[in-house]
C-alpha positions in Angstrom: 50.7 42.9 8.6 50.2 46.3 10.8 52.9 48.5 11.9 52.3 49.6 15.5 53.8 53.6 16.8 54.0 54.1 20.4 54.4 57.8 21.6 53.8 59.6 24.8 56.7 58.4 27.5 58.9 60.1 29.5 59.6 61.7 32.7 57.1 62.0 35.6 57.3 62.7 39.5 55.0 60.2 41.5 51.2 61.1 41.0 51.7 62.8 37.9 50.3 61.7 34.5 50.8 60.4 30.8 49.1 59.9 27.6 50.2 57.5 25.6 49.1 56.5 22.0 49.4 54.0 19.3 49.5 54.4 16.0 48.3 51.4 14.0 48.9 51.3 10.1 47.9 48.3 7.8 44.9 46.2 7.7 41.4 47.7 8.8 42.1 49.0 12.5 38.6 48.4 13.2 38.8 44.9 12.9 40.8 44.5 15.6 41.1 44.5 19.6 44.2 46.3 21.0 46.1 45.5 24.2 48.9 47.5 26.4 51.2 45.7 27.7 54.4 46.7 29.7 57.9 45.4 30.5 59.3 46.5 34.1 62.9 46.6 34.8 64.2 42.9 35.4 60.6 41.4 34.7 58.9 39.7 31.9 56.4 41.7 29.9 53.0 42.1 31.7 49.4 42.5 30.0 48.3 46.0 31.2 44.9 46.9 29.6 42.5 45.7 26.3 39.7 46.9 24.2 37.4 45.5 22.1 37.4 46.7 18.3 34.3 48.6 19.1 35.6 50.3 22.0 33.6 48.4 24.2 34.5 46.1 27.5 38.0 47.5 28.6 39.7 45.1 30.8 42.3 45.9 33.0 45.2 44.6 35.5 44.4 45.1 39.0 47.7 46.5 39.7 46.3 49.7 37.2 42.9 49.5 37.7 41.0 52.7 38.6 44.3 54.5 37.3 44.5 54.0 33.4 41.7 54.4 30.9 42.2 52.5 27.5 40.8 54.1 24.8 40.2 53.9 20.8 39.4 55.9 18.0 38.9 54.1 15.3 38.4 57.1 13.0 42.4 58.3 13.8 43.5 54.5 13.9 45.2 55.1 17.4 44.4 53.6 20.9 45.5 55.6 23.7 46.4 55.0 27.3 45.6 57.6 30.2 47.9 56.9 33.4 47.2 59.2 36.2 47.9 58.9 39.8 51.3 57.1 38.5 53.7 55.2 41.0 57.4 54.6 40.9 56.7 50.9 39.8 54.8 52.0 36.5 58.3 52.2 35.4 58.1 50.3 32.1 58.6 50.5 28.5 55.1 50.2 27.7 53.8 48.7 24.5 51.0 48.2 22.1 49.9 45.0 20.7 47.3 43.7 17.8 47.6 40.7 16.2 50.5 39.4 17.9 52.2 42.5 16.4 54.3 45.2 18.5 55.5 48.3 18.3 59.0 49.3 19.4 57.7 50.7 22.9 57.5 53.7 24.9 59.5 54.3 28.3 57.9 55.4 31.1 59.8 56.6 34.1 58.4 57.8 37.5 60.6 58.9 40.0 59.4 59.4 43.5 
């Protein structure tokens, strides 16, 4: 079983930025491909971005695409999440996912 930490949220004007990261702990991080994936207010929870255990063939939404970059480092055991050019409805808590496991989430909030 791993034990996923999201960090990074908060507080951002329209066209700003975040970093989040993911903590993974348990089993061999390596091993395994990572996914973002995000609840909006009122909405089911969305897939957002992947990445292969190597780091190799990120895949994206279109609705982020050209504005996040998924990332790993399989050396730290964390995956991270650049989100520039950030609009009002990338309000979300955002979360991490291996395995069918999740962490407890991150909220995101951009206010126009």
């Amino acid at each position: 079983q791993v034990t996923l930490v999201e960090s990074g949220g908060g507080l951002v004007q329209a066209g700003g930025s975040l970093r989040l990261s993911c903590e993974v702990s348990g089993g061999t991080f390596s091993n395994y491909a990572m996914g973002w994936f995000r609840q909006r207010p009122g909405k089911e929870r969305e897939f957002v971005a992947r990445i292969s255990r190597s780091g190799g063939n990120p895949y994206y939404a279109e609705s982020v695409k050209g504005r996040f970059t998924i990332s790993r480092d399989n050396a730290k055991n964390t995956v991270s999440l650049q989100m520039n050019s950030l609009k009002p409805e990338d309000t979300a808590v955002y979360y991490c996912m291996c395995r069918g496991e999740w962490g407890q989430g991150t909220q995101v909030t951009v206010s126009s």
